[in-house]
C-alpha positions as CSV (number, residue, x, y, z in Angstrom):
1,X,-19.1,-11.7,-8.6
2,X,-18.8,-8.4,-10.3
3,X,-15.2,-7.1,-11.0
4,X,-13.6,-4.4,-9.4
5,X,-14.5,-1.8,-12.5
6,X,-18.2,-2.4,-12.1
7,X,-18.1,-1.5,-8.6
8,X,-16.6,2.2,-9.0
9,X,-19.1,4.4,-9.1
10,X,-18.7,7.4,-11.7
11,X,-19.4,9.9,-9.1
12,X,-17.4,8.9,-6.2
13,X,-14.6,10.9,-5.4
14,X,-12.8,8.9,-2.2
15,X,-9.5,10.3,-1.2
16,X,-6.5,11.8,-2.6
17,X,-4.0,9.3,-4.2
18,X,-0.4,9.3,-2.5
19,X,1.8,7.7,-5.2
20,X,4.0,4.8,-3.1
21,X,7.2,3.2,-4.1
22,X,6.3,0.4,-1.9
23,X,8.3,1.7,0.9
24,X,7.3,3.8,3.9
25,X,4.5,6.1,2.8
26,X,2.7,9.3,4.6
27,X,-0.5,7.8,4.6
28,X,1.2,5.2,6.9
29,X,2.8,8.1,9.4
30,X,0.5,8.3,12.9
31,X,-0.3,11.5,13.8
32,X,1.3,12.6,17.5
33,X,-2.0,13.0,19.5
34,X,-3.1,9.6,18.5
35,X,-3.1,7.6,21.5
36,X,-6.1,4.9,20.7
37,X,-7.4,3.7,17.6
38,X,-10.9,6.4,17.8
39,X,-7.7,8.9,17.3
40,X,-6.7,7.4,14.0
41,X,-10.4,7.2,13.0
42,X,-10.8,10.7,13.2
43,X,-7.4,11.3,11.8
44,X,-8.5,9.6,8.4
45,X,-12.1,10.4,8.4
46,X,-13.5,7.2,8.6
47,X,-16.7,6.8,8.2
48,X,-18.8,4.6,10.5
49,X,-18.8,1.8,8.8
50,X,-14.8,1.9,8.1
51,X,-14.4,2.8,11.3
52,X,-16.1,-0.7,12.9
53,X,-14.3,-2.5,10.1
54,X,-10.8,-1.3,11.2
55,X,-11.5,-1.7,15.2
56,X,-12.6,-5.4,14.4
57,X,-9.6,-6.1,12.5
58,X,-7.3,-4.5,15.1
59,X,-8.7,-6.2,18.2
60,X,-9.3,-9.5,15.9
61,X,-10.2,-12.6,18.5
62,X,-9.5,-10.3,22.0
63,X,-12.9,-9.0,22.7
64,X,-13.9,-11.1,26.0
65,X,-17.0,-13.2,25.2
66,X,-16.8,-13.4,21.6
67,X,-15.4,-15.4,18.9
68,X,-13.1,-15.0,16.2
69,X,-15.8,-15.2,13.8
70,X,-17.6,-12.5,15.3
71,X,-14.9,-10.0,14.4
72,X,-15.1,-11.6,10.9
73,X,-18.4,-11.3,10.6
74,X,-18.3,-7.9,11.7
75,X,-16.0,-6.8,9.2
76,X,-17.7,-8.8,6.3
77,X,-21.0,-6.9,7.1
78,X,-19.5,-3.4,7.2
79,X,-17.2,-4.3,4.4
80,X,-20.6,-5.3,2.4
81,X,-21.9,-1.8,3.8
82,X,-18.4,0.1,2.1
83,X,-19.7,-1.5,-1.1
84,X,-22.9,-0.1,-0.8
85,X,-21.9,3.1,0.0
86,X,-19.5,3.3,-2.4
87,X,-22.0,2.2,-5.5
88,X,-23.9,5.2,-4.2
89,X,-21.0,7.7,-4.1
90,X,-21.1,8.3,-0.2
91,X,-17.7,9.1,1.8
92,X,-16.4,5.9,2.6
């Protein structure tokens, strides 16, 4: 497995950093018009992929008529996706 050096990509510029003392940080604060997760999506710019990766995560083993491991193997693939997209310096 390739470390996590090998896997920046020289010309990816991502988001601004937000130092954190480990406390409560900004990037943490929901806006006040977000009522439902598309909201916070927006909010942070997430790209598709992203986007499907945090919904999974959020609604982890409630979606009628699936698994648990279909969330997990929802976020693996789009996860897998960030990685690619990152290695080819695309807004995550």
């Amino acid at each position: 497995m390739a470390k996590w050096k090998e896997l920046q990509h020289p010309d990816c510029v991502d988001r601004n950093k937000i130092a954190s003392d480990g406390l409560s940080t900004s990037y943490y604060q929901i806006p006040p018009h977000a009522q439902e997760l598309r909201h916070l999506i927006s909010h942070k710019g997430m790209s598709k992929s992203r986007g499907d990766i945090f919904k999974a995560c959020y609604r982890l083993g409630e979606k009628a008529g699936t698994e648990t491991l279909y969330d997990l193997n929802k976020m693996k693939f789009f996860i897998d996706d960030l990685i690619e997209m990152h290695n080819r310096g695309e807004h995550l």
